[in-house]
C-alpha positions in Angstrom: -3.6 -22.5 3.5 -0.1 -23.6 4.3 3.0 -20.8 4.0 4.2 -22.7 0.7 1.0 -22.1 -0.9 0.7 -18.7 0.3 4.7 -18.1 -1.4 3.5 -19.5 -4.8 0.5 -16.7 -4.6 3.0 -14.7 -3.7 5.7 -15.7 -6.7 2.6 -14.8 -8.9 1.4 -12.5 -8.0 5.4 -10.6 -8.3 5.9 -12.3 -11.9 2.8 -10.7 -12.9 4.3 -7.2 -12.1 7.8 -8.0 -13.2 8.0 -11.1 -15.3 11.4 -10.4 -15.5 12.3 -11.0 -12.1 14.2 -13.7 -11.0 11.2 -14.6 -8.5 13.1 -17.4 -6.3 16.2 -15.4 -6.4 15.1 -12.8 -3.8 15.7 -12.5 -0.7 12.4 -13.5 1.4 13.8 -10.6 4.6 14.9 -7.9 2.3 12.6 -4.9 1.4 11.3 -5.9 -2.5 11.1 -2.5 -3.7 15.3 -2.3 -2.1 15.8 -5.5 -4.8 13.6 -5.1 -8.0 13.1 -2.4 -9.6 9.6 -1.3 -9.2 7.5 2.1 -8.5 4.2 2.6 -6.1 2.0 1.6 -9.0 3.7 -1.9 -9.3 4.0 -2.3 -5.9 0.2 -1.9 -5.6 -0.7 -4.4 -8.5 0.9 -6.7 -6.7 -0.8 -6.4 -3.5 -3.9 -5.9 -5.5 -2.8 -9.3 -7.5 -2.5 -10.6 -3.4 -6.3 -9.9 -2.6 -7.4 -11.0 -5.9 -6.2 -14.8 -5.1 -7.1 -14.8 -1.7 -10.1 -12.7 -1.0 -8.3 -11.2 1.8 -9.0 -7.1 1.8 -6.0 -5.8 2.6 -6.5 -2.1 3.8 -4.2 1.0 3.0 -2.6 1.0 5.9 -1.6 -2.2 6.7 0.0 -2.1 2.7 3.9 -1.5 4.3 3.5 -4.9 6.4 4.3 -6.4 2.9 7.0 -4.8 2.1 8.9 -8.3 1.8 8.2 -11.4 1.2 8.4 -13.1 4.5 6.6 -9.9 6.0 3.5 -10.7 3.1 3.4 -14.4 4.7 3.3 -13.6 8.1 0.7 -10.6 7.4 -1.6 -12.9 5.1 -1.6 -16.3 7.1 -2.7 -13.8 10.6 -5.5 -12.0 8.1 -6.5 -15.4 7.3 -6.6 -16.9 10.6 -9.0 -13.8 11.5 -11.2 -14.1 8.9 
């Protein structure tokens, strides 16, 4: 899967937490929660949103490694690569 197809998961996977953010907008280095507004529970549904298009578990702890969005590329192309 190439990084631009892992974004658009990505974009998704955002829009369906908070449709009203201005997806392509953001910056890709900055912490998301520092730049939308939204709590844990969002947060999670969105890395829940992640696993659900890839089939890639994503365990507990590795959940702050996506804490933006270049950090959720790098994280998910390496998980892939493993897998």
């Amino acid at each position: 899967m190439t990084e631009s197809e892992i974004r658009q998961i990505e974009r998704v996977a955002l829009s369906n937490v908070a449709p009203e953010v201005d997806v392509a907008a953001l910056d890709a280095a900055r912490d998301l929660r520092d730049q939308i507004d939204i709590d844990s529970v969002d947060f999670l549904n969105f890395v829940i949103g992640l696993h659900k298009e890839l089939g890639i578990e994503i365990p507990d702890a590795d959940v702050p490694k996506l804490g933006t969005l270049n950090g959720c590329v790098a994280y998910l192309q390496s998980r892939m690569k493993g897998s």
